[in-house]
N, C-alpha and C positions, 0 to 999 in steps of 0.2 A: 373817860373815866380812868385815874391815876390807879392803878390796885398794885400799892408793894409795900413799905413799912405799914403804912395810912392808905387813906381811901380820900379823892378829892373828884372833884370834877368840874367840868365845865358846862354850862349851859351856854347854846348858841339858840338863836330866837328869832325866824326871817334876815340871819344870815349877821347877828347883834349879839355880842355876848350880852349875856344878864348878867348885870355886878349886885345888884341888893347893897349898894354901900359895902364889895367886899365879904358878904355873906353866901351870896348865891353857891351853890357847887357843896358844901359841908357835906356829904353824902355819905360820908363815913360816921357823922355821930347822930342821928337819930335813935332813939332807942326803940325798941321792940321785943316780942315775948318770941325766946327760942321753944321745939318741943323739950329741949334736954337742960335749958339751963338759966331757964328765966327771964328776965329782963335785961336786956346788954346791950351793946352799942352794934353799930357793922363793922368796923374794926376790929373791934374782939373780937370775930369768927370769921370773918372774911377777907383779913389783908394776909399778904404773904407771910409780916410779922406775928400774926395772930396764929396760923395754921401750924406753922413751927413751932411755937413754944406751946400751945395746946397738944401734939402730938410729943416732945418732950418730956411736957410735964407729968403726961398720962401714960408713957411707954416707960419712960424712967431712965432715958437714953441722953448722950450727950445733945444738946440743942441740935435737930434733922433744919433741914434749909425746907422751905415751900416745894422747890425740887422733887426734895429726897421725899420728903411726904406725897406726892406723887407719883413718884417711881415705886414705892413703898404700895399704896395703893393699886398701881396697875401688876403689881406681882404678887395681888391675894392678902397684903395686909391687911387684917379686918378693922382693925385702930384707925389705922391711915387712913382707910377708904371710908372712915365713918366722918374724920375731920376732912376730909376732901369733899365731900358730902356736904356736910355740914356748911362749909364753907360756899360752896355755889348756891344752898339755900337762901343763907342770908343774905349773897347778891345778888339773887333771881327777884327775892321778896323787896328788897329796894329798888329794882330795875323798875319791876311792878307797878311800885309806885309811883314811879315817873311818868310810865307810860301813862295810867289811870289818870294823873293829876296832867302833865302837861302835853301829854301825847307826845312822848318820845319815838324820831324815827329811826335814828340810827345812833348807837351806840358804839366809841372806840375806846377799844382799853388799850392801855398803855399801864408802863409801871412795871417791875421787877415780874410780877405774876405774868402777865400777857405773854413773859417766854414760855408757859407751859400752851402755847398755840389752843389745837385743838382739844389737848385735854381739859384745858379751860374752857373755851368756846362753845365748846360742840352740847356739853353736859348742860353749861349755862341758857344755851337756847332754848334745849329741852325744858329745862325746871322753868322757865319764863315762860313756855307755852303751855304747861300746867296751870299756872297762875291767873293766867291770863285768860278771858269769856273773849266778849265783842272787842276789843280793841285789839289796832292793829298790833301787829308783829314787827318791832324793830330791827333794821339790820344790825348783827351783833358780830363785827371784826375787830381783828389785831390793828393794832396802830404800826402801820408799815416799819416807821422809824423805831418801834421797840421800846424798849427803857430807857431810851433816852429823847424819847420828843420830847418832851418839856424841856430839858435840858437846851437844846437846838434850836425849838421856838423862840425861846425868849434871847438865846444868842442872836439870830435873824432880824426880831424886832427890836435890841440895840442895836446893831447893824443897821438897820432902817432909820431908827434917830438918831443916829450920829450927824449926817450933812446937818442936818436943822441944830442941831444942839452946839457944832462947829460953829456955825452961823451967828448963832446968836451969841457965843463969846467971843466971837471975832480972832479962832483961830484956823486952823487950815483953811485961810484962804489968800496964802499967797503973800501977807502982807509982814 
């Protein structure tokens, strides 16, 4: 799971992504009822983008980073700490649902948010295991590589099609 401007993901299925023709992973726009604010997407309250300008808008302060709302939070802001809040609600409440609908086992976040480590983590297990009756408990880690696997995957896997893609235009090889 990507968590920094947007919210995306990947589904892996017996070791297969699931593409849905390109759909699979949207995990960031479903909609759902907050306690505080109605009907909204996961985006709105849970990308790094979202937590910032909701703590902005509602402090009255120059635009705070995901970070600072964070750091704001762990030093008693009661604002902060309600959109930090807030924010692991609405990706506990999505996590939920994956587990429920496709039995999710492990969970990596990655994406600009994932640098707040365990302040992110640690909170998000908790509220997930709230949520959650009989179904298992997914492992929920950092994506080793940070905010920039994705970036690095998908360099890797052009990396990997280049011989074949050489090949088939008949250049690097020699002739």
């Amino acid at each position: 799971m990507v968590v920094g401007t947007g919210i995306a993901a990947a589904v892996i299925s017996d070791g297969y992504p699931v593409r849905a023709g390109g759909f699979a992973g949207e995990l960031g726009t479903p909609s759902f009822r907050t306690r505080r604010s109605g009907h909204t997407i996961l985006e709105a309250v849970g990308s790094a983008g979202a937590i910032a300008r909701r703590y902005s808008d509602k402090a009255g302060t120059p635009r705070a980073g995901a970070r600072e709302v964070l750091e704001r939070a762990t030093a008693g802001d009661a604002l902060a700490a309600r959109i930090w809040a807030d924010a692991v609600d609405a990706l506990a409440f999505s996590l939920s649902q994956c587990v429920s609908i496709i039995g999710t086992e492990a969970v990596v976040v990655g994406g600009g948010l994932a640098e707040a480590g365990e302040g992110l983590l640690q909170p998000l297990r908790s509220r997930l295991d709230e949520l959650l009756d009989f179904q298992r408990r997914p492992i929920i880690m950092r994506a080793q590589l940070g905010q920039d696997a994705g970036l690095l995957g998908a360099a890797m896997r052009a990396r990997a099609l280049l011989p074949a893609a050489k090949a088939a235009s008949g250049t690097g090889t020699g002739r």
